[in-house]
PDB file with SEQRES, HELIX, SHEET and CRYST1 records, atoms N, CA, C and O in Angstrom:
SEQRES   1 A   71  UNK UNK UNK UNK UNK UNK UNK UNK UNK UNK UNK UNK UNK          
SEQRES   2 A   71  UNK UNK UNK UNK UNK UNK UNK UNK UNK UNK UNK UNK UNK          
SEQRES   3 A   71  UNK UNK UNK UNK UNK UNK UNK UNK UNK UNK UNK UNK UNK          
SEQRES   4 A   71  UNK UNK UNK UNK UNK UNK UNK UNK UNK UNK UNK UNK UNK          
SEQRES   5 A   71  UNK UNK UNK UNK UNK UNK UNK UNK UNK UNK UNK UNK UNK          
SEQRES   6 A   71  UNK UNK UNK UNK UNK UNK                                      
HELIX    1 AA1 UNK A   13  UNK A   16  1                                   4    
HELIX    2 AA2 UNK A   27  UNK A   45  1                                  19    
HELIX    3 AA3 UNK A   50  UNK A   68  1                                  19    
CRYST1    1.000    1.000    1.000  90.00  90.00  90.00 P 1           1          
ATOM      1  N   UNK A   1     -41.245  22.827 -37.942  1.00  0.00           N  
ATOM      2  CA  UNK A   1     -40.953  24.214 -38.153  1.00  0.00           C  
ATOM      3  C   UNK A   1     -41.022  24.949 -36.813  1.00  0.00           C  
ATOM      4  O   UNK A   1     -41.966  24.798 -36.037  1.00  0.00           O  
ATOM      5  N   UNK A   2     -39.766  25.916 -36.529  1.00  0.00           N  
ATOM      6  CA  UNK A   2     -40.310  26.417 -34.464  1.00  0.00           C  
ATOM      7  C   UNK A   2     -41.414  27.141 -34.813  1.00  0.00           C  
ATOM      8  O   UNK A   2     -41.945  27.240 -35.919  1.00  0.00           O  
ATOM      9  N   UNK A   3     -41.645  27.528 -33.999  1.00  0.00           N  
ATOM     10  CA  UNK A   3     -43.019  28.372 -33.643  1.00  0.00           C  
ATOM     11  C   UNK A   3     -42.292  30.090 -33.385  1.00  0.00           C  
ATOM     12  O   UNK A   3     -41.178  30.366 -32.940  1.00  0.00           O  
ATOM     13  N   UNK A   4     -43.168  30.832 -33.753  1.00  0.00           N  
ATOM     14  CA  UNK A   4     -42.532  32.303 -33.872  1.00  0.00           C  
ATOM     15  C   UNK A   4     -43.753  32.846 -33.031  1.00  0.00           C  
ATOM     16  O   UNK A   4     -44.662  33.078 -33.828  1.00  0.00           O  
ATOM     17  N   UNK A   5     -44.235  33.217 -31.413  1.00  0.00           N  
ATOM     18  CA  UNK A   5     -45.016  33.715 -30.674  1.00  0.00           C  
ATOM     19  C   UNK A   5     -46.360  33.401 -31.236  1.00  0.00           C  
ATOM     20  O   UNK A   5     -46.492  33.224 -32.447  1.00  0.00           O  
ATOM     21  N   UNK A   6     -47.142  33.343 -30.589  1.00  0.00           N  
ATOM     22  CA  UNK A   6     -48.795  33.490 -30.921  1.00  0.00           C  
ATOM     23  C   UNK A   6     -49.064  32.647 -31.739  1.00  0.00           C  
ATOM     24  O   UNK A   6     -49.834  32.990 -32.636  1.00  0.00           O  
ATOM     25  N   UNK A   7     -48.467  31.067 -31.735  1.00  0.00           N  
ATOM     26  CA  UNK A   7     -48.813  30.239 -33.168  1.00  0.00           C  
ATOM     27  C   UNK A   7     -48.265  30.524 -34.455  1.00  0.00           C  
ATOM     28  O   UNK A   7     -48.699  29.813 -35.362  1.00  0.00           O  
ATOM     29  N   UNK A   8     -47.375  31.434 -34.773  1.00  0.00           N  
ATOM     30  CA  UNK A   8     -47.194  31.225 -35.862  1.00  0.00           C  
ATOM     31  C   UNK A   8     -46.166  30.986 -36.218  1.00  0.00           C  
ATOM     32  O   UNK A   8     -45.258  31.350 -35.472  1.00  0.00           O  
ATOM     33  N   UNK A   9     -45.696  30.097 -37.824  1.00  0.00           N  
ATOM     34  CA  UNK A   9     -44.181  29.546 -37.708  1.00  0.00           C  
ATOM     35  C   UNK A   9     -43.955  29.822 -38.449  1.00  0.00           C  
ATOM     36  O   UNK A   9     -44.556  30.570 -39.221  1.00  0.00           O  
ATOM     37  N   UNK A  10     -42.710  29.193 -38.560  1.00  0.00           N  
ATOM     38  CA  UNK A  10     -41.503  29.836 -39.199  1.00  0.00           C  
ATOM     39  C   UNK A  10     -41.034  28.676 -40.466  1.00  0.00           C  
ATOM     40  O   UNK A  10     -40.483  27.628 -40.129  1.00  0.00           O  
ATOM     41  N   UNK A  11     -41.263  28.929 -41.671  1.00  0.00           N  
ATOM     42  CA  UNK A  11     -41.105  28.121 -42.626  1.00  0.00           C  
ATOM     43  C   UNK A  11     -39.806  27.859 -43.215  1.00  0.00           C  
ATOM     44  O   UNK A  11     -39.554  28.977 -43.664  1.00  0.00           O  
ATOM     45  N   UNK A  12     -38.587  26.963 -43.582  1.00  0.00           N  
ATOM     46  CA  UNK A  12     -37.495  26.704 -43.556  1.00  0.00           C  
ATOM     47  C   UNK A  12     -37.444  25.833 -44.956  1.00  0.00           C  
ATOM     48  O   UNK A  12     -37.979  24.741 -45.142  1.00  0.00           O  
ATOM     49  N   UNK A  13     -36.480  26.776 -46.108  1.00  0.00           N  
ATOM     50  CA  UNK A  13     -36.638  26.458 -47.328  1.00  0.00           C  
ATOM     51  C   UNK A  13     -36.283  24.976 -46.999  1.00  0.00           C  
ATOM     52  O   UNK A  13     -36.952  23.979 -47.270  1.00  0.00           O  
ATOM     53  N   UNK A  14     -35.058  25.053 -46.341  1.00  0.00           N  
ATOM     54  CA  UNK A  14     -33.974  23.666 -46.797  1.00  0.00           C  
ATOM     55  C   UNK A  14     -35.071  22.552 -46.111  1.00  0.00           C  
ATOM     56  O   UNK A  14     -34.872  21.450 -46.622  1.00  0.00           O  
ATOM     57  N   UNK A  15     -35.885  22.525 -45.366  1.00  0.00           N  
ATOM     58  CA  UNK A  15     -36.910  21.602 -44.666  1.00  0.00           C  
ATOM     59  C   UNK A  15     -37.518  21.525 -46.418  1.00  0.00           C  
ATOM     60  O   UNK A  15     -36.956  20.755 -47.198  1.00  0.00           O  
ATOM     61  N   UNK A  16     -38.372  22.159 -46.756  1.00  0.00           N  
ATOM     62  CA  UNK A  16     -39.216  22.333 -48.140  1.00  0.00           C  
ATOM     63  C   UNK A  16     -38.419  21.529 -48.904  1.00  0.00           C  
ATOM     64  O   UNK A  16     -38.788  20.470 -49.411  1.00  0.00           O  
ATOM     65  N   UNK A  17     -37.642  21.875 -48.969  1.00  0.00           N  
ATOM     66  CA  UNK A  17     -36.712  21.416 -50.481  1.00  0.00           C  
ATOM     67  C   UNK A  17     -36.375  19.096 -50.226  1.00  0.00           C  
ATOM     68  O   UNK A  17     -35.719  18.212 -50.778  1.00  0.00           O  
ATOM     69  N   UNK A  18     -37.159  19.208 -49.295  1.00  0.00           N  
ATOM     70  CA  UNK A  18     -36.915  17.624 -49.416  1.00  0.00           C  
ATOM     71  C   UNK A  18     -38.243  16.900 -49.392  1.00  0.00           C  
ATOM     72  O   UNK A  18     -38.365  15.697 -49.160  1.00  0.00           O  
ATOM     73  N   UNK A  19     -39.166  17.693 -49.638  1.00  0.00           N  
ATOM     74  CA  UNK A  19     -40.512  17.516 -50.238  1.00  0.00           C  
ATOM     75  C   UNK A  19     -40.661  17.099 -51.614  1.00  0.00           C  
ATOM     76  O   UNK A  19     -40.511  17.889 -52.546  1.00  0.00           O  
ATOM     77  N   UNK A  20     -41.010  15.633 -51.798  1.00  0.00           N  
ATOM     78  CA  UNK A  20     -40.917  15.380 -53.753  1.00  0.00           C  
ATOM     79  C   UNK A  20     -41.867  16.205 -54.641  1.00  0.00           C  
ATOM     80  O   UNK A  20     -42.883  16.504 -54.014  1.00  0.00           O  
ATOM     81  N   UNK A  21     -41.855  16.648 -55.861  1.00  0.00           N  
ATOM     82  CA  UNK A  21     -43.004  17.026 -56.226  1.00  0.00           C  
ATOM     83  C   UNK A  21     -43.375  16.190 -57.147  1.00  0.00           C  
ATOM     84  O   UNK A  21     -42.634  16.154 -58.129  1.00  0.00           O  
ATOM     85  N   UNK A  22     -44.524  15.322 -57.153  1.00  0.00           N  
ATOM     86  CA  UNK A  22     -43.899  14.402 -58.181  1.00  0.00           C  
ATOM     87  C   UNK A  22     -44.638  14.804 -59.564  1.00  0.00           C  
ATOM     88  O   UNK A  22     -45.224  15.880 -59.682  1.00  0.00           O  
ATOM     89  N   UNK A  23     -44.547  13.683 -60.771  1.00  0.00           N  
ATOM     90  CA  UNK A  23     -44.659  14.266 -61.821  1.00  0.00           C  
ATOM     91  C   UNK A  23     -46.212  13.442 -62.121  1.00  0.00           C  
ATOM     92  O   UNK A  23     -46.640  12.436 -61.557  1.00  0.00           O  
ATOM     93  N   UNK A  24     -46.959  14.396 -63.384  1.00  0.00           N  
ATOM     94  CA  UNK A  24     -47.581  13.852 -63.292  1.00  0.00           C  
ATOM     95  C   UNK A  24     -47.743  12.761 -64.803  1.00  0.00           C  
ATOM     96  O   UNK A  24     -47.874  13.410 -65.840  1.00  0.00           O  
ATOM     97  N   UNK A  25     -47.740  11.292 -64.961  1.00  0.00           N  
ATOM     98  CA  UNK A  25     -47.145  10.365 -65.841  1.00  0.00           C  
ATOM     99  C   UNK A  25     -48.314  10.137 -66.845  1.00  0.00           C  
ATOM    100  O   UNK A  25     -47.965  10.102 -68.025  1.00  0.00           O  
ATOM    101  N   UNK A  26     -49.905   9.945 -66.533  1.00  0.00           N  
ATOM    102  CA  UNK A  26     -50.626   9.595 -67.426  1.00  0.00           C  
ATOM    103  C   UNK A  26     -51.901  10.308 -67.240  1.00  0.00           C  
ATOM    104  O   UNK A  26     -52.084  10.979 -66.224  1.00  0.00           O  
ATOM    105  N   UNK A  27     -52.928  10.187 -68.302  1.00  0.00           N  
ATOM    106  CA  UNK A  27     -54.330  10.256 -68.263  1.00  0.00           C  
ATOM    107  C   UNK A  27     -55.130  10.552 -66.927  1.00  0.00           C  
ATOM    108  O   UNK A  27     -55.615  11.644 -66.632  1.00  0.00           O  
ATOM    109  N   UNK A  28     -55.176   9.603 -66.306  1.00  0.00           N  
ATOM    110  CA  UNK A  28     -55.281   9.771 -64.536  1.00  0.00           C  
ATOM    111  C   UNK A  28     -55.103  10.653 -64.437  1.00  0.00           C  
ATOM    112  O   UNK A  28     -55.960  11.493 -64.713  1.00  0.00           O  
ATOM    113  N   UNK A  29     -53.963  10.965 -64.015  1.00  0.00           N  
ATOM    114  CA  UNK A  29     -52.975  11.953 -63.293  1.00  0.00           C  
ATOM    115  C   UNK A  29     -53.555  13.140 -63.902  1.00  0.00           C  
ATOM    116  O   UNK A  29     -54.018  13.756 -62.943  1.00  0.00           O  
ATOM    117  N   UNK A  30     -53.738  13.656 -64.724  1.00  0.00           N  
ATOM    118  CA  UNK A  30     -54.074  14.469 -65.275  1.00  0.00           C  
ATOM    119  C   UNK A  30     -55.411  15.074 -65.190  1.00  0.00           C  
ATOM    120  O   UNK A  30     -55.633  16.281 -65.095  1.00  0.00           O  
ATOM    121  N   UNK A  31     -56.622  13.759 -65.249  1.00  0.00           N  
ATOM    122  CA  UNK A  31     -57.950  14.137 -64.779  1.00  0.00           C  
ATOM    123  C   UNK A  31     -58.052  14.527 -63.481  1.00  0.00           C  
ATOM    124  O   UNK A  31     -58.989  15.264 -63.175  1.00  0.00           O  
ATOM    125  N   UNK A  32     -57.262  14.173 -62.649  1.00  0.00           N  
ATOM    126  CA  UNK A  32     -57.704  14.459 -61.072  1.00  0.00           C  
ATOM    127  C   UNK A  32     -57.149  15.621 -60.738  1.00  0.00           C  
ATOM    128  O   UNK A  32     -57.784  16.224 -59.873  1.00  0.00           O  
ATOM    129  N   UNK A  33     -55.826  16.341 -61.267  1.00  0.00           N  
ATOM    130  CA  UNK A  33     -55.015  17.924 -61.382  1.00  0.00           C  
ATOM    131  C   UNK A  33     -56.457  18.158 -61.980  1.00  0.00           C  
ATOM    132  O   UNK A  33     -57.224  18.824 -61.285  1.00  0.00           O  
ATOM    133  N   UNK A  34     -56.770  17.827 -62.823  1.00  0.00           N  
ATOM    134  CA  UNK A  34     -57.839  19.382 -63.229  1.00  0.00           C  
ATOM    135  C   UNK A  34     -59.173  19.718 -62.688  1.00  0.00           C  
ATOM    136  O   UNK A  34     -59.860  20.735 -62.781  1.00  0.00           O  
ATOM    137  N   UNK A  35     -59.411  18.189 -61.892  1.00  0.00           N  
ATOM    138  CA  UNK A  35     -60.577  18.052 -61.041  1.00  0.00           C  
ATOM    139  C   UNK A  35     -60.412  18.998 -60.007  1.00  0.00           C  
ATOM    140  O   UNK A  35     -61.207  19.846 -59.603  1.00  0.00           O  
ATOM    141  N   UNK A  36     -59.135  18.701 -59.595  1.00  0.00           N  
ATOM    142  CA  UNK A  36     -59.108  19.379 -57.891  1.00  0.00           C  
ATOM    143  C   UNK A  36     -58.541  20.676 -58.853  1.00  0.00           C  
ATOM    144  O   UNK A  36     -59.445  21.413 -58.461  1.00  0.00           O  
ATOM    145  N   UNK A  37     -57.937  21.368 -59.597  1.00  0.00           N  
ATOM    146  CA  UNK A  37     -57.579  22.514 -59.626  1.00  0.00           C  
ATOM    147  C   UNK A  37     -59.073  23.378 -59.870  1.00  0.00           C  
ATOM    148  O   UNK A  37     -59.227  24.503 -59.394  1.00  0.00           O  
ATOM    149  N   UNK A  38     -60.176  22.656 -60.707  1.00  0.00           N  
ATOM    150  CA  UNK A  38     -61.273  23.665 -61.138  1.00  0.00           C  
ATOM    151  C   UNK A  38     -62.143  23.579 -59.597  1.00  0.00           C  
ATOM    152  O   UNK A  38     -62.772  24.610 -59.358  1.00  0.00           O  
ATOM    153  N   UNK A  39     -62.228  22.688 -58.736  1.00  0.00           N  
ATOM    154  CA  UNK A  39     -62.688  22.677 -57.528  1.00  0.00           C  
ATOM    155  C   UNK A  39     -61.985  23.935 -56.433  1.00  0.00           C  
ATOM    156  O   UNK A  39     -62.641  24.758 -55.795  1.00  0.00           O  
ATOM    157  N   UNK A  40     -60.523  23.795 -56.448  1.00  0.00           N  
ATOM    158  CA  UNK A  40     -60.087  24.959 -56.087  1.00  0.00           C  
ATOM    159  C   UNK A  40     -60.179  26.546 -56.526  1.00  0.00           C  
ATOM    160  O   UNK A  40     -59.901  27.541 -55.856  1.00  0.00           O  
ATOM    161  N   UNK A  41     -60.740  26.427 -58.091  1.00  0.00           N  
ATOM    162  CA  UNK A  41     -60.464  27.967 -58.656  1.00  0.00           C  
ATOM    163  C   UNK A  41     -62.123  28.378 -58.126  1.00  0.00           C  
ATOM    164  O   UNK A  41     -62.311  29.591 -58.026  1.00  0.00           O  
ATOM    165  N   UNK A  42     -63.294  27.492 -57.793  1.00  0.00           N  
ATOM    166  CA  UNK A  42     -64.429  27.531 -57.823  1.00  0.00           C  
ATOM    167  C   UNK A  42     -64.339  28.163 -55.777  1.00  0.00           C  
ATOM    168  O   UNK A  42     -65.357  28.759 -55.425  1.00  0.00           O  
ATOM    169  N   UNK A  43     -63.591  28.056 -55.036  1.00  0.00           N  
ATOM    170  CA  UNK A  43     -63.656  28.227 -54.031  1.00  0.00           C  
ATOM    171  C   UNK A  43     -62.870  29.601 -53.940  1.00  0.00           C  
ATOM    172  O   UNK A  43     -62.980  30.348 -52.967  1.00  0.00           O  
ATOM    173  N   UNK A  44     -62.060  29.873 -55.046  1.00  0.00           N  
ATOM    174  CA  UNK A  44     -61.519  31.126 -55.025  1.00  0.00           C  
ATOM    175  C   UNK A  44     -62.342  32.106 -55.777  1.00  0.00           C  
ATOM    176  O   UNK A  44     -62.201  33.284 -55.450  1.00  0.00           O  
ATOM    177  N   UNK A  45     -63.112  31.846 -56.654  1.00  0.00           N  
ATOM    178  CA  UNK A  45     -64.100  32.722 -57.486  1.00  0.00           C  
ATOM    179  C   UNK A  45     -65.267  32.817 -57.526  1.00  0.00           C  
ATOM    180  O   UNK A  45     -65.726  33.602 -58.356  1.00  0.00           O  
ATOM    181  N   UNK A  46     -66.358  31.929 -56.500  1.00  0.00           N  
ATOM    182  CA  UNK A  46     -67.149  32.252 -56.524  1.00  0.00           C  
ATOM    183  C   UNK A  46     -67.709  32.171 -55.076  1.00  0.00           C  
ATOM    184  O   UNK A  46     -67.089  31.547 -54.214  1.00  0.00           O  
ATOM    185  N   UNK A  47     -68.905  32.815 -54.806  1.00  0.00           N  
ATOM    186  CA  UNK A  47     -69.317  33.465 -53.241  1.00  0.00           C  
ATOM    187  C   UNK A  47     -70.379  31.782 -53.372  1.00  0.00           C  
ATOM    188  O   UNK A  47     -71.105  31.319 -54.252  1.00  0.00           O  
ATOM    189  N   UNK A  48     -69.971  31.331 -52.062  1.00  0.00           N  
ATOM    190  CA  UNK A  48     -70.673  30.303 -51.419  1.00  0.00           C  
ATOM    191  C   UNK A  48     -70.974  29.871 -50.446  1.00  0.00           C  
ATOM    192  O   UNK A  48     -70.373  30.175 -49.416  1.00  0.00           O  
ATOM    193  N   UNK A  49     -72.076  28.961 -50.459  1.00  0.00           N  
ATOM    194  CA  UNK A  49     -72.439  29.031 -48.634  1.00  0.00           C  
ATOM    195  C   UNK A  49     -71.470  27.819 -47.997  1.00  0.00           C  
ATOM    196  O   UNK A  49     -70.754  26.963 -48.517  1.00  0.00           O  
ATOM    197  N   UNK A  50     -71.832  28.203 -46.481  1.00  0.00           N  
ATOM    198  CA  UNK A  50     -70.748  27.115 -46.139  1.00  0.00           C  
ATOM    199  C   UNK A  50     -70.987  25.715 -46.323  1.00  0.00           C  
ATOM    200  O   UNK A  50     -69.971  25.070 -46.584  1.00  0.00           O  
ATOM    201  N   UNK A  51     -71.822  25.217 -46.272  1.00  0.00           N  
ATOM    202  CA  UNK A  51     -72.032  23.710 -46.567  1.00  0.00           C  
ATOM    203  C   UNK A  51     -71.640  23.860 -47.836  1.00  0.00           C  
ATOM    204  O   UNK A  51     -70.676  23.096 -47.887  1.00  0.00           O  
ATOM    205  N   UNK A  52     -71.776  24.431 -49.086  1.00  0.00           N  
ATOM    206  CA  UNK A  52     -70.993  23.968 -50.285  1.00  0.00           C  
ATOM    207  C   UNK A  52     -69.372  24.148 -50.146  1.00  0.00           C  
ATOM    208  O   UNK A  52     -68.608  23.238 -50.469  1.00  0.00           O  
ATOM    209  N   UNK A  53     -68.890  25.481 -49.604  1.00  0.00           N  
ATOM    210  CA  UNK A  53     -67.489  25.417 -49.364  1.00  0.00           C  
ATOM    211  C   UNK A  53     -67.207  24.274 -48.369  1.00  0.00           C  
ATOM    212  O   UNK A  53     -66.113  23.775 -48.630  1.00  0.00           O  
ATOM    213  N   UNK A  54     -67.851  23.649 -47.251  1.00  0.00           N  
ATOM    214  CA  UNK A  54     -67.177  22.419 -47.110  1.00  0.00           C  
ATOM    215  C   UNK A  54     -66.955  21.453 -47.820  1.00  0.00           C  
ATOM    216  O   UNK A  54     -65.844  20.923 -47.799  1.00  0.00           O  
ATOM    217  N   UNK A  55     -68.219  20.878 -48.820  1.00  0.00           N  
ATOM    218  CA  UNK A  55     -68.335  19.777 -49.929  1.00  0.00           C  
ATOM    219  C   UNK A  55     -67.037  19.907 -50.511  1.00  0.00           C  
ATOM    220  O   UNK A  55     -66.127  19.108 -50.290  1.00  0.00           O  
ATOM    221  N   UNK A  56     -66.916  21.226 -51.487  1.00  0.00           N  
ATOM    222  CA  UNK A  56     -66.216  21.524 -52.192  1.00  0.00           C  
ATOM    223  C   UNK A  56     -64.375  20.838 -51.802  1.00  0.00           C  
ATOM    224  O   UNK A  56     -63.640  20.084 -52.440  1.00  0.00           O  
ATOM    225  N   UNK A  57     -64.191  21.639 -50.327  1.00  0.00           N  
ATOM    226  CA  UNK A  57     -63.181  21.116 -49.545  1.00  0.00           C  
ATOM    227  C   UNK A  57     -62.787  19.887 -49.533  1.00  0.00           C  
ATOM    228  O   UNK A  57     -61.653  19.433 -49.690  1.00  0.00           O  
ATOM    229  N   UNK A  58     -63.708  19.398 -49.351  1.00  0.00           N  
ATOM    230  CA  UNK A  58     -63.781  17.563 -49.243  1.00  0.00           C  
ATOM    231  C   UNK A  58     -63.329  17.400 -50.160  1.00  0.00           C  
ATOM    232  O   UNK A  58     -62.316  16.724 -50.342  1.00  0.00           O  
ATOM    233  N   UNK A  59     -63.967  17.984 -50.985  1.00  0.00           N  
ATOM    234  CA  UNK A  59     -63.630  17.533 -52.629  1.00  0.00           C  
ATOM    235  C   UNK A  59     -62.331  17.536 -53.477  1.00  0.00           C  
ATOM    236  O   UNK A  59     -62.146  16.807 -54.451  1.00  0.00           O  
ATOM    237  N   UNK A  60     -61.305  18.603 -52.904  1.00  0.00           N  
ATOM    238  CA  UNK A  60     -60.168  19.554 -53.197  1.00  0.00           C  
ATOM    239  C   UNK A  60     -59.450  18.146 -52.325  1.00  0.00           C  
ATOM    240  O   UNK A  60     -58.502  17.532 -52.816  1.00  0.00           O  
ATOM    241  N   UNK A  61     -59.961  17.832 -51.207  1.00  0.00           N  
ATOM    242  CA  UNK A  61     -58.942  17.020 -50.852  1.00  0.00           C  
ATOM    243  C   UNK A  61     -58.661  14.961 -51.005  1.00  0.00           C  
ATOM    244  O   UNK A  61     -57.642  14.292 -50.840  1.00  0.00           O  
ATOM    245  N   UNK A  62     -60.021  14.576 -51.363  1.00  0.00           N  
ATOM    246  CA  UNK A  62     -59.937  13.563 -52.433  1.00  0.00           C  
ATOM    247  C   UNK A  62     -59.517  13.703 -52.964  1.00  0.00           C  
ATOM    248  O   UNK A  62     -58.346  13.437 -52.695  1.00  0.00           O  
ATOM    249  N   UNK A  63     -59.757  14.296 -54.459  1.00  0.00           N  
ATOM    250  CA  UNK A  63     -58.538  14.463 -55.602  1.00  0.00           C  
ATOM    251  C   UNK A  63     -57.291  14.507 -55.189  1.00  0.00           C  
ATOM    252  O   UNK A  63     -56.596  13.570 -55.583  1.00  0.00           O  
ATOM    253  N   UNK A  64     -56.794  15.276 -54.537  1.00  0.00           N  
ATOM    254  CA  UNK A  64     -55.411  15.462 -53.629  1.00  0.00           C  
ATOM    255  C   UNK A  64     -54.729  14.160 -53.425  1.00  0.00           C  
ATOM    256  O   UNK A  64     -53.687  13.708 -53.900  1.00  0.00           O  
ATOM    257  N   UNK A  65     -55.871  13.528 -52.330  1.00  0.00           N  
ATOM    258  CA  UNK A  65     -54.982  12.188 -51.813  1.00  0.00           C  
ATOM    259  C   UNK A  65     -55.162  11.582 -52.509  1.00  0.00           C  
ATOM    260  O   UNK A  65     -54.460  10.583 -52.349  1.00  0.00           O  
ATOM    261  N   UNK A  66     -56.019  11.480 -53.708  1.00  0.00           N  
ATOM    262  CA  UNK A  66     -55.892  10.310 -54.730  1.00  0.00           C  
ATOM    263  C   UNK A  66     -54.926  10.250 -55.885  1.00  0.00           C  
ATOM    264  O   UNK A  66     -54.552   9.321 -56.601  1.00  0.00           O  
ATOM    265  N   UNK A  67     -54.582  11.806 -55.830  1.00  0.00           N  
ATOM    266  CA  UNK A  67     -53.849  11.650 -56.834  1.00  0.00           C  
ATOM    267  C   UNK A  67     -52.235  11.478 -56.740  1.00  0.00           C  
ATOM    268  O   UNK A  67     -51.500  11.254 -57.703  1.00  0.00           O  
ATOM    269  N   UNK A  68     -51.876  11.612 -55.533  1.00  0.00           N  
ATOM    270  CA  UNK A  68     -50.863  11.367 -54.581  1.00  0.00           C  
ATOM    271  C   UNK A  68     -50.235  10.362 -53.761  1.00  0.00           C  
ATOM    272  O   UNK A  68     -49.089  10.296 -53.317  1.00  0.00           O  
ATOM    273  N   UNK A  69     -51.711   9.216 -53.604  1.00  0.00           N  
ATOM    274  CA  UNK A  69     -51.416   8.416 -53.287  1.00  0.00           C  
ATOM    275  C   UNK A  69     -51.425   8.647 -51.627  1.00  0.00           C  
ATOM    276  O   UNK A  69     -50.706   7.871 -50.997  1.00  0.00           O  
ATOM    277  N   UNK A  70     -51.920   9.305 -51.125  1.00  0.00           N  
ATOM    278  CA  UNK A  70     -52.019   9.546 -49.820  1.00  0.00           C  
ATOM    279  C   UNK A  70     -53.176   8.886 -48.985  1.00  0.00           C  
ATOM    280  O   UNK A  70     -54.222   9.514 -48.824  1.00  0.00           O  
ATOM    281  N   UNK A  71     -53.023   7.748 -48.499  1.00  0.00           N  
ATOM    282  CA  UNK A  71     -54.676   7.564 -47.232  1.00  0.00           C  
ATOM    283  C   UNK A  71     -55.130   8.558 -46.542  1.00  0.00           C  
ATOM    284  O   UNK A  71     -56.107   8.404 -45.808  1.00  0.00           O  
TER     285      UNK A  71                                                      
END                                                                             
């Protein structure tokens, strides 16, 4: 994406649009969306210290790559 002064860029649908989203097929798939989504709503709704908002983070992003398939 170029860069638009001072670090910040410039986001380009048609780049986006070749990003898969994929679906989600079973049981699994399903426990780990709601793992990482209630981990995420918990970092948006409630006041925490930083060592738990890091855990938490960690946490948001396991589920993520696991459920994605990402190392």
């Amino acid at each position: 994406m170029p860069t638009l002064g001072s670090g910040w860029h410039s986001y380009r649908v048609s780049v986006l649009r070749k990003f898969p989203i994929p679906t989600l097929q079973h049981g699994q798939d399903n426990q780990l969306f709601e793992e990482a989504t209630n981990f995420a709503s918990k970092l948006l709704n409630e006041k925490l210290s930083v060592t738990d908002r890091t855990n938490i983070l960690s946490s948001v992003d396991s589920k993520v790559s696991e459920l994605y398939g990402i190392p």
